[in-house]
C-alpha positions, 0 to 999 in steps of 0.5 A: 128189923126181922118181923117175928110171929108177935108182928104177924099177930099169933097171941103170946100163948102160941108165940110161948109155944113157938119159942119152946120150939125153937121156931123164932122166925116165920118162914115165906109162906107164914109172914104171908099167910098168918097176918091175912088169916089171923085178920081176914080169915077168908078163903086162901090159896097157898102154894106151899111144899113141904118143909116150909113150915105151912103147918104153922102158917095154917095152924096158928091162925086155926088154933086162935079161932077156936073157942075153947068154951065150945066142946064141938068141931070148929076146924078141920083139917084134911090130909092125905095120909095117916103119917101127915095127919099124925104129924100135924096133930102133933104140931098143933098139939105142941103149939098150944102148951101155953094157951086156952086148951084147945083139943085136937083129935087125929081120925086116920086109918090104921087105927081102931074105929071104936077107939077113935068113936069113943076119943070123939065123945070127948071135946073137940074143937079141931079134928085133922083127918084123912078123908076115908076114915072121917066120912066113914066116923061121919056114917057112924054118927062120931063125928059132925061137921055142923059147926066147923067154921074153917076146913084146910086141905093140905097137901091137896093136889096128892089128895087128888093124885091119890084118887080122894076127889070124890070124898073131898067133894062129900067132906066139903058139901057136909061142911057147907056152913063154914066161914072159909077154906085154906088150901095148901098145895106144891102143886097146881095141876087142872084138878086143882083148879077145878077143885077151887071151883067148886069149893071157894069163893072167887076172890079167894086170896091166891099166895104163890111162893115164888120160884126161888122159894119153891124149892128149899134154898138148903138143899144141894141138888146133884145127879149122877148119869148111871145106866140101870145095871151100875146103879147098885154098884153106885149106890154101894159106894155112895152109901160106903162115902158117907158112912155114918150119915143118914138118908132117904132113898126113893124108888118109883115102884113097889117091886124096886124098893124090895129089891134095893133092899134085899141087895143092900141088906146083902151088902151089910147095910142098915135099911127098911122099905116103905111102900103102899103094900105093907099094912098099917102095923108094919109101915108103922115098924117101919117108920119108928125103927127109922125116927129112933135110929134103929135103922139108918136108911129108909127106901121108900116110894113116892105114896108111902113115904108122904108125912115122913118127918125125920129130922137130920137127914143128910141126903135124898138118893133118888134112885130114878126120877120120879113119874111126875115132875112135881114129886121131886120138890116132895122127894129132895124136901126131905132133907135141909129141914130146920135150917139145915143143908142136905144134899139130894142126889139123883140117878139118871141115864144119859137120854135123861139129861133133859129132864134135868134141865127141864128141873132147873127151868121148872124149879130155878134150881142148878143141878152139879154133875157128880161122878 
């Protein structure tokens, strides 16, 4: 028999809130995580990329704990981008249609400060926030973190990457009187470590997906061997095949994105770019022109495109691989959401072959070649 979230402990008021949904059946990381934070609600350490539902598996157990008779900030989430961060709230928003109301605010940049001020004088039992702006509402006096029992980093090893060490430091010292914190990470690099150090404790409960769960088993995983010159020409016929199908592309720099889409809005095709250059106004334009359909495809770069969730999407192009080994479980993630299968197709050069073997033995993955 199948255990379902009631076997994993969440109350029926979130369990209701699940099913309207549509999620009736915890993933991996949620069979392992929810029952030891729902009893234990200790320190954990969670490997966990996206897509694999680790927003419920932290989120369910946070949303229980709080005491909704209490207007002050209980939990905490940190992520690193303003697209992530709404996309959480929004989660946890849903989950509690059928429970004791528990608030939850998003603090993020973007937005007006004195606006997000004046939403923090409400109560507010769970703030989910990107590090930058909560300190600088910390400085304001809008917010305190006196009274938060439980702190989530999500996604931390991008927080790291993304240059938050510091400020992670401050929010988690700030935070000294909580009961526990939950970290959820793809990726397990030295600052990682010294990061769990420094804020948890040593018997911290360690989850690591294993290796055939690293990777969602939906995706199709290809490359194709194209020199740089061709790749335009390639990526005209990819997209003239699958007319009709909706996808994200990746490129690894700023100047490349603009100029894939400069080529392919040339050749009649339905694009956008996202990258770390645009301001708040137009990533936003962007991104809402993508999730209505508006546009077919999105180009982005690996920074900018972090808390995309846009659900159907057929295929991830990468149009090379990505700096870092760990980006491609981010990057092909975005596609095979919800059950669904995707393909997640990447250019490589010939001398690049390696690196392709080196993602199979890395990710227990099989890559097809494709012409």
């Amino acid at each position: 028999m199948a255990i379902g979230f009631k076997e994993l402990g969440v109350p029926k008021g979130l369990r209701k809130g699940l099913l309207e949904l549509g999620i009736e059946e915890p993933t991996q990381i949620q069979e392992v995580a929810i029952p030891f934070l729902m009893d234990d609600g200790g320190d954990l350490i969670a490997q966990a990329q996206t897509g694999t539902g680790k927003t419920a598996a932290f989120g369910l157990p946070l949303l229980s704990k709080m005491n909704a008779e209490k207007p002050e900030v209980q939990g905490l989430v940190i992520a690193p981008t303003r697209e992530l961060a709404k996309q959480i709230g929004k989660h946890l928003f849903r989950y509690t249609k059928y429970s004791a109301k528990v608030f939850v605010e998003v603090i993020s940049g973007g937005e007006d400060i004195p606006k997000q001020e004046a939403r923090m004088q409400r109560p507010t039992q769970v703030v989910v926030a990107t590090p930058g702006r909560l300190l600088e509402l910390i400085r304001r006096k809008a917010v305190s973190l006196d009274a938060v029992q439980y702190l989530v980093l999500d996604e931390a090893d991008e927080m790291l990457s993304m240059g938050f060490k510091e400020e992670l430091r401050q929010i988690l010292h700030m935070a000294n009187g909580r009961k526990s914190t939950w970290l959820f990470s793809a990726t397990f690099p030295e600052s990682i470590e010294e990061l769990i150090k420094g804020c948890m404790s040593a018997e911290a409960k360690r989850v690591t997906v294993d290796r055939a769960h690293v990777v969602n088993r939906d995706i199709e995983h290809q490359f194709a061997i194209c020199s740089r010159g061709d790749k335009m020409e390639f990526v005209t016929r990819f997209l003239r095949k699958h007319e009709g199908e909706r996808g994200l592309i990746f490129c690894r720099t700023r100047a490349g994105s603009i100029t894939l889409m400069r080529q392919l809005t040339t050749a009649g095709f339905s694009v956008d770019v996202l990258h770390g250059d645009l301001t708040q106004r137009e990533r936003d334009k962007a991104m809402r022109a993508f999730k209505k359909d508006r546009v077919q495809y999105l180009i982005a770069t690996d920074v900018a495109a972090r808390g995309i969730d846009v659900e159907g999407l057929d295929f991830v192009l990468q149009h090379q691989l990505p700096d870092q080994m760990e980006y491609y479980t981010h990057r092909s993630g975005r596609t095979a959401r919800a059950g669904k299968t995707g393909v997640s197709l990447t250019l490589i050069e010939a001398n690049e072959r390696r690196k392709i073997r080196t993602l199979e033995d890395e990710l227990g993955v099989r890559f097809t070649e494709v012409g």
